[in-house]
C-alpha positions as a printed Julia matrix, in Angstrom:
225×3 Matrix{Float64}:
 294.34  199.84  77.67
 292.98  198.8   74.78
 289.18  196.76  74.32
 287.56  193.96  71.91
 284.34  194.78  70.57
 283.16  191.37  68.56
 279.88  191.58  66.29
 278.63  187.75  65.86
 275.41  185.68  65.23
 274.92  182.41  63.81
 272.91  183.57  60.87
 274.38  185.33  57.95
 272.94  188.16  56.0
 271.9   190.29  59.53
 274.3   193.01  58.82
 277.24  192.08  60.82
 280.07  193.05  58.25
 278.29  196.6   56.98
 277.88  197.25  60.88
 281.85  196.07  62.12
 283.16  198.38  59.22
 281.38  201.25  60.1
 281.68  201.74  63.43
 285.37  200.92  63.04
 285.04  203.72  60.92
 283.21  205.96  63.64
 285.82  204.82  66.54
 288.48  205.73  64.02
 286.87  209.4   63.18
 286.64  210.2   67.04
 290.43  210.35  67.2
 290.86  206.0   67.99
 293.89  203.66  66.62
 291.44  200.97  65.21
 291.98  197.74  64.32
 289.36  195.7   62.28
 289.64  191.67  62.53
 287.98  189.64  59.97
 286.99  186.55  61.32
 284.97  185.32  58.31
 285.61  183.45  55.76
 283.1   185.01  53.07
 285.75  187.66  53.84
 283.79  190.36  53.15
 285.24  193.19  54.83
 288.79  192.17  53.93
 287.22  192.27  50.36
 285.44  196.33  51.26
 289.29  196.83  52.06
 290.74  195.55  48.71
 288.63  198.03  46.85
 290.41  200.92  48.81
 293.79  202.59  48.31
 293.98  202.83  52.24
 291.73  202.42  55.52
 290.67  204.87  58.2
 291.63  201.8   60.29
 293.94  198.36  59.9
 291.87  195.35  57.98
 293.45  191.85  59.38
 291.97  188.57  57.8
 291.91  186.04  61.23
 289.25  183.37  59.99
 290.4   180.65  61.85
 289.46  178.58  64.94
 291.55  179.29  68.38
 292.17  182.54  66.79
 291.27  184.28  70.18
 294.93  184.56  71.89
 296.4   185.96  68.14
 293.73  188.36  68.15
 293.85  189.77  71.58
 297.9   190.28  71.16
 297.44  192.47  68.05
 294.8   193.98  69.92
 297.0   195.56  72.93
 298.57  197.8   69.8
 295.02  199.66  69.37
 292.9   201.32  71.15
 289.69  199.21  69.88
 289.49  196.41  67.97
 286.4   194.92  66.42
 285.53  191.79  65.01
 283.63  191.13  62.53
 282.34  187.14  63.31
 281.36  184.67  61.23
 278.46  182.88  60.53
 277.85  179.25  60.49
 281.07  178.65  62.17
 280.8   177.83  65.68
 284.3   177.66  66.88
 285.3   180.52  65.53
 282.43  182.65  67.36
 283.16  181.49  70.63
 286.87  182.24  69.92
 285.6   186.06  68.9
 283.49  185.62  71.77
 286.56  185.2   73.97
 288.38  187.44  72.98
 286.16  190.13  73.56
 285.51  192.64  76.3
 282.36  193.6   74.79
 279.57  190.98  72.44
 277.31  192.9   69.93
 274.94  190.91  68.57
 273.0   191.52  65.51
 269.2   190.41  64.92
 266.93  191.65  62.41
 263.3   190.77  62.33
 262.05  187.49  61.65
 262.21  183.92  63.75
 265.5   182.4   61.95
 267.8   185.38  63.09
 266.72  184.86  66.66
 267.15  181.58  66.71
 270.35  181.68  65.43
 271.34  183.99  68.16
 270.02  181.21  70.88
 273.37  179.51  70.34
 275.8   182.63  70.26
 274.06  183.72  73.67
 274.73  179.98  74.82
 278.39  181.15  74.0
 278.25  184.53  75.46
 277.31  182.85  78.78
 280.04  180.14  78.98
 282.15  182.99  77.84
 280.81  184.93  80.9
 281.74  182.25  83.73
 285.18  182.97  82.87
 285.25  186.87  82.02
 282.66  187.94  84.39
 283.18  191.23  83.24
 281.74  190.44  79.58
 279.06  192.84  77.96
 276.85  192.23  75.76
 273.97  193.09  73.95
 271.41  192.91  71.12
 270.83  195.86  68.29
 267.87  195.37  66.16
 269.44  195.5   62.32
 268.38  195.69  59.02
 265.14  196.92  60.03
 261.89  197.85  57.61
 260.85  201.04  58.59
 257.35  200.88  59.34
 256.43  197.47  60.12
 256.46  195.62  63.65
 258.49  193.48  63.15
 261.54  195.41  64.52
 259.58  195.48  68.34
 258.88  191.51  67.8
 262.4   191.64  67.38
 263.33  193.73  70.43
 260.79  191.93  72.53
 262.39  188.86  71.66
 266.12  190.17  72.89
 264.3   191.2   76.07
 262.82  187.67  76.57
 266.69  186.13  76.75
 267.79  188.71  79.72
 270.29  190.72  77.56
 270.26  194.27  77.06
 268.42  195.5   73.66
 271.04  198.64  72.52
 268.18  201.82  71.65
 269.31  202.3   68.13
 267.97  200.21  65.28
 269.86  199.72  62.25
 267.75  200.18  59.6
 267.53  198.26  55.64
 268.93  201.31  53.88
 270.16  201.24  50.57
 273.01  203.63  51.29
 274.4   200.75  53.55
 274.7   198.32  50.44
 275.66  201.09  47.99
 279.14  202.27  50.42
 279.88  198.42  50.95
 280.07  197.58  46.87
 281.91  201.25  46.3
 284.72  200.52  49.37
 283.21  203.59  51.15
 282.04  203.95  54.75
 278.64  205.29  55.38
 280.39  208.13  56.66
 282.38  208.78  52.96
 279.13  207.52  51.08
 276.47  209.68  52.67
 277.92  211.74  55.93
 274.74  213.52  56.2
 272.47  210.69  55.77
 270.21  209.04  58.4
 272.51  206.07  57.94
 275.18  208.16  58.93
 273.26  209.18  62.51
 272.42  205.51  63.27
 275.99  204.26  63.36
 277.54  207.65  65.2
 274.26  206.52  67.83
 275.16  202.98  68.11
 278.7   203.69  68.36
 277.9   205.88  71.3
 275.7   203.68  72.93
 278.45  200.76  73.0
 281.03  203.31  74.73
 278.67  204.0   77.01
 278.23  200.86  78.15
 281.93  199.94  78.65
 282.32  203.88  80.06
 284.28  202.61  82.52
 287.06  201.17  80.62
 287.19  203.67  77.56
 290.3   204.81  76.56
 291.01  208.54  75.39
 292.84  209.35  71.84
 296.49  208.96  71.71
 298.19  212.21  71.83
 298.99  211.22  68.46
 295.16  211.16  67.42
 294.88  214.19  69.5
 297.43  216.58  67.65
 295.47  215.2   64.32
 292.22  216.36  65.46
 293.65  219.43  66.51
């Protein structure tokens, strides 16, 4: 069995791309086949890729409406997918929205990221009526450490009845530096608080689809072994 985690919100710049790479990357490190969609046409994890001799995981360019039915075939070949959504693009989203078994959505403090996240929760719950079994959830992202506004934020998520995830991606610089050197945060700084929020986020989103995670391939396995 294999399962679709898509990262959308209507608003650029709230760290979707620099969050879909690197927890690809952390699925990939626990031993996971790992495909990474691109579903943006700023194409800027296809363009982290092109700076790279290879990929812990496959990078597949998809920007395209209706891509939901292509996407969930190439899918059944991995064990997770992600998608990294698009902003600004509304069929697209709800056709990453589709497609996926589980919705992350990104917000980062301050009113336009919320609001932009109205409509992809609008989606989200269409989406729902016809894949009842659709999670989803809010992470707090590019966060300032020390100011308030990443609880505003969190309140906020709580307000629309979806789940807030506990980690909080902060605005790190080591985030930015491993995206403009082709690295993940895991290559760039694998000791770094950086590092700890994405292994924690990653394990919160298994967590919540628990029932329905799929082990290693024996493949991955012998690897690790």
């Amino acid at each position: 069995m294999s399962l679709v985690w898509s990262f959308v919100n209507q608003k650029g710049g709230v760290g979707k791309s620099s969050i879909s790479i690197n927890v690809a990357a952390c699925l990939a490190g626990l031993g996971h086949k790992v495909l990474l969609i691109d579903a943006d046409k700023q194409a800027t994890a296809s363009t982290w890729a092109s700076l790279r001799a290879d990929t812990p995981f496959r990078v597949v360019g998809m920007a395209r409406e209706n891509m939901a039915r292509d996407a969930m075939r190439l899918a059944a070949d991995y064990d997770f997918t992600v998608i990294d959504g698009p902003p600004q693009a509304e069929t697209i989203s709800r056709s990453c929205i589709v497609a996926a078994d589980l919705v992350v959505v990104p917000i980062e403090p301050g009113g336009a990221s919320r609001w932009s996240a109205d409509l992809t929760v609008r989606q989200i719950m269409e989406a729902q009526e016809l894949k009842p079994n659709l999670k989803c959830g809010f992470v707090v992202s590019r966060r300032i450490k020390g100011t308030v506004l990443g609880r505003e934020a969190r309140a906020a998520a709580s307000d629309a009845g979806i789940p807030v995830f506990g980690t909080e991606v902060e605005n790190r610089i080591p985030y930015a530096e491993a995206m403009t050197m082709g690295k993940t945060i895991f290559e760039w700084a694998p000791n770094g608080p950086a590092a700890r929020e994405i292994e924690s986020l990653t394990h919160e989103l298994l967590e919540m689809v628990d029932e329905q995670v799929v082990h290693p391939s024996a493949k991955a396995r012998a690897h690790i072994a």
